[in-house]
Steps between C-alpha positions, in 0.01 A plus 500: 500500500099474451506416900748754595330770333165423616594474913666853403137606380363362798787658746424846341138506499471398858763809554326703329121404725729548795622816433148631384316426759667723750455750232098446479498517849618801570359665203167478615557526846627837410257608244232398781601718767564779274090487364402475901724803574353713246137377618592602854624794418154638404299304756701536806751781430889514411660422869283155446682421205808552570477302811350199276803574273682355763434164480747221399457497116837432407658375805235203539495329195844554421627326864283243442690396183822574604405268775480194287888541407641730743677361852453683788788667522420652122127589613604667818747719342232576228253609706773665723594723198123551399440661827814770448377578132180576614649771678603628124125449427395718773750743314338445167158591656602805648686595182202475311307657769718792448526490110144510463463817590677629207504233219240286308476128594767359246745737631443432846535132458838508331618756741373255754664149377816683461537611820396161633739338239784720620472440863378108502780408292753665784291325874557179307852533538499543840548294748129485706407242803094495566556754849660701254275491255213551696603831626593620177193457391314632813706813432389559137143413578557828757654745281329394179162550665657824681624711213189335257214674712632823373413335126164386560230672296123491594187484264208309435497201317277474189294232406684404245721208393729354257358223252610182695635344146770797468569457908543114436732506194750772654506258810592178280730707349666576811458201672694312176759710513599462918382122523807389299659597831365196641584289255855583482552554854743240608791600196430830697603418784369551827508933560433579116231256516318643850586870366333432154204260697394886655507663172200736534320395197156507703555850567606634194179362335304592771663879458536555186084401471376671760665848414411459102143452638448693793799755494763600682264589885372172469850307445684658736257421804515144346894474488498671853294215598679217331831595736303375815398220247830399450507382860299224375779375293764521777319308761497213196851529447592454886271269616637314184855500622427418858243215424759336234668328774171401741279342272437298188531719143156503407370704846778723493336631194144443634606671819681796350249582249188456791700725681570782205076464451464537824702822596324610133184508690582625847648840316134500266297466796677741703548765215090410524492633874729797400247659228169403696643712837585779293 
């Protein structure tokens, strides 16, 4: 019995290291890119920001462990469905976009999640193949970024930021609550997992900060931002799906994530060209 129980010891400590480190990793991932935000915000303005927002927070880290006990068939159907809830994300942005014209921060994000809640949990129940997917994105990237210019408030921003301690624990908290996602991915299954793997807990942080900080001008000209920014995340989740089949698991991710980075800063320097012409 004195074996027995200790190999059960063993069994559930190494769970329990597996299932944290996921966990860790995302949490500071997160909280990380949240801080920089908020720092680029003041030095380089809120359309750089948002754009940064962009980058594969969530998606990277949590492929990469699905990857060590996912088959291909499970990962391309995750990051099939990750693509279509990102179209819900591009929603939640110009929900919030909308909402914080009117409401305080807390308000706004609730308003927000529930919207993306309510429409995420009905795409995952559809029946999507990439083509499909693609262009359903490609058409909410249009008419989010359409109707949102009418939202988009201008003002200065002040030199002034959030203490990085308050920025870093909201982000852990965050990231601890949407990194169990990864964790508990494959009982999931493969569309609940991809839908939940886009959850937009990088930018609901990144919102809620930067309009309890700079206000509601500042946020909205962020959020604007981050729906080009989302672009980032799609070009991820496709070149993940395509490249599942043409190359070895580890530079799929290498490959997609490059490629998300990359497209991340063609849109910066361009944006860049944009506000030095005019």
């Amino acid at each position: 019995m004195s074996f027995l129980r200790d190999n059960l010891e063993n069994i559930l400590e190494l769970s329990i290291g597996l299932m944290l480190v996921p966990m860790l990793t995302r949490v500071i991932v997160a909280a990380f890119i949240v801080i920089l935000v908020a720092k680029l915000v003041v030095r380089l303005g809120p359309s750089m920001g948002g754009l940064i927002a962009g980058l594969p927070v969530g998606l990277g880290p949590g492929f990469y462990f699905l990857m060590l006990e996912s088959d291909k068939s499970f990962l391309y159907e995750t990051a099939l469905y990750s693509l279509v809830a990102l179209s819900a994300t591009q929603v939640f942005l110009l929900a919030y976009l909308i909402l914080a014209k009117f409401f305080k921060p807390l308000n706004c994000t609730l308003g927000s999640v529930g919207i993306w809640v309510l429409l995420a949990s009905n795409l995952y129940q559809l029946n999507f193949n990439l083509l499909q997917a693609t262009f359903f994105f490609s058409f909410s990237t249009l008419a989010t970024r359409y109707v949102g210019r009418f939202f988009v408030g201008k003002g200065l921003v002040e030199k002034k930021s959030e203490n990085d301690l308050i920025l870093f624990l909201r982000a852990v908290v965050g990231g601890m609550i949407i990194s169990v996602v990864t964790v508990f991915a494959s009982r999931l299954g493969a569309n609940l997992s991809g839908t939940l793997l886009a959850f937009p807990i990088a930018y609901i942080l990144i919102s809620f900060n930067i309009h309890q900080v700079f206000g509601k001008s500042i946020v909205t000209g962020v959020v604007y931002s981050a729906l080009l920014g989302t672009i980032s995340l799609a070009v991820f989740c496709v070149a993940f799906a395509i490249l599942l089949q043409m190359v070895p698991l580890i530079y799929v991710l290498v490959i997609s994530l490059f490629g998300s980075v990359f497209v991340t800063a063609l849109m910066l320097i361009l944006d860049t060209k944009v506000k030095n012409q005019h």
